[in-house]
C-alpha positions in Angstrom: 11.6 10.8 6.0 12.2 7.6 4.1 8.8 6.2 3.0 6.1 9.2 2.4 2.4 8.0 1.7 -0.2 10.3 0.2 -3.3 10.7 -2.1 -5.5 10.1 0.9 -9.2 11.7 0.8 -12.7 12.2 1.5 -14.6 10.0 -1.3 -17.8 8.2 -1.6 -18.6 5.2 -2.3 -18.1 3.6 -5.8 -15.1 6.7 -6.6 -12.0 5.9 -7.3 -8.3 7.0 -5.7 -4.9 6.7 -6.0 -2.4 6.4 -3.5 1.5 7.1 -4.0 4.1 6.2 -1.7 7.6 7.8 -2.3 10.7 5.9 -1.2 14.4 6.5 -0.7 16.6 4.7 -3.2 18.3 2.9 -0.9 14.6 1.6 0.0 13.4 1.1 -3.1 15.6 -1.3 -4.8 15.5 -4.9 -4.0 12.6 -4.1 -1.6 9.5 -5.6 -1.3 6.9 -3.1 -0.6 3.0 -3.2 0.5 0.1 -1.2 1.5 -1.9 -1.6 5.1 -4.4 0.3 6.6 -5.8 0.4 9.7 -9.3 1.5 10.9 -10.4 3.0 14.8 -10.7 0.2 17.2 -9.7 -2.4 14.5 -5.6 -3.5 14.5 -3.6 -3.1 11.1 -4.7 -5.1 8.2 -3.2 -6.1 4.8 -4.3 -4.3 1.8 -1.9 -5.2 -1.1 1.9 -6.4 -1.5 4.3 -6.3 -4.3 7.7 -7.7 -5.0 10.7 -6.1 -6.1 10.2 -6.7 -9.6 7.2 -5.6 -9.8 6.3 -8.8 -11.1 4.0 -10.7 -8.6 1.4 -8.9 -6.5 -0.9 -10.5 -3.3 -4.2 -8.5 -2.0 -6.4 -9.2 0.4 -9.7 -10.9 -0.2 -11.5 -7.9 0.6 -9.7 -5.5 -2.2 -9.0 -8.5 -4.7 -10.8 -7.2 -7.8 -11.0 -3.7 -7.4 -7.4 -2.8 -5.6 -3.9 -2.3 -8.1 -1.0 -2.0 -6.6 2.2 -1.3 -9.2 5.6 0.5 -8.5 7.6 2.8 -11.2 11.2 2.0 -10.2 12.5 5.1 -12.1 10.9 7.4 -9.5 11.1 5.2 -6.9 7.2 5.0 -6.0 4.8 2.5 -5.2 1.2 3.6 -6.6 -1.9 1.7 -4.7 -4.9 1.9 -6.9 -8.3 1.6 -5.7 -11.5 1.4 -7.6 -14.8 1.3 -6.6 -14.4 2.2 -2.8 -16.9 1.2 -0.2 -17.3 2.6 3.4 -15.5 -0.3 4.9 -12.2 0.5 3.0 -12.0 3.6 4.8 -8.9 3.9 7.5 -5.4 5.2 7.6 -3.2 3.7 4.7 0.2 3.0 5.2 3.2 2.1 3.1 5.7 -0.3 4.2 9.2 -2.0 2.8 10.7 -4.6 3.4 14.9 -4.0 2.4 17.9 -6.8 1.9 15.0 -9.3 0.5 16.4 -12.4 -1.5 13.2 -13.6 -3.4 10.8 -11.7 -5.5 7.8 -12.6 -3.6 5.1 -10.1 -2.1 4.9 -10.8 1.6 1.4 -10.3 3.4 2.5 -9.9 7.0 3.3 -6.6 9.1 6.1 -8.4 11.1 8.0 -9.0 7.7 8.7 -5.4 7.1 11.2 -3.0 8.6 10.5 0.6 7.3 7.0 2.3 7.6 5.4 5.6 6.4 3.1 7.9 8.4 0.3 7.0 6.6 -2.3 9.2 4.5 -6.4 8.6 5.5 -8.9 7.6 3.6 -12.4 8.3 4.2 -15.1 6.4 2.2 -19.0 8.2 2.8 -21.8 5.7 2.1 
């Protein structure tokens, strides 16, 4: 297993939770990495995607303000931090990268990445 997601829980709305996803080196470095989830019936979604630096970050609208995302390139894990959940946010998160990338930018679509976790759920109660 190269990319390993977890954190994932049963919460309610307003807690807070923090999701971890643990890369291979070889992944790691030089990769940008992001965060997708995807609900029943619904097709995968962007959540929040970071650069290999660690220096620019994009979120969707709908987590913009109350989602982190950060990575701690001595342990080689990108951290997704979400504050203030509501029952919409709940679905199966997954953690993606994107290797051999040339710019430090944080890109926002599925198709741009080549390495995928299993995913950990997340469950939001009202």
């Amino acid at each position: 297993v190269q990319l390993q997601a977890s954190g994932g829980g049963l919460v309610q709305a307003g807690d807070n939770l923090r999701l971890s996803c643990a890369a291979s080196g070889r992944i790691f470095d030089k990769s940008a990495m992001a965060w997708f989830r995807q609900s029943p019936g619904k097709e995968r979604e962007f959540v929040a995607a970071i650069g290999w630096e660690g220096t620019f970050a994009a979120f969707d609208r709908s987590v913009k303000g109350r989602f982190n995302v950060s990575r701690d390139s001595a342990k080689n894990i990108m951290f997704l931090q979400m504050n203030s959940l509501k029952p919409e946010d709940t679905g199966k998160y997954y953690c993606a990268a994107q290797t051999g990338v040339v710019v430090d930018v944080p890109f926002t679509r599925a198709g741009d990445y080549n390495h995928w976790g299993q995913g950990t759920l997340v469950t939001v109660s009202s």
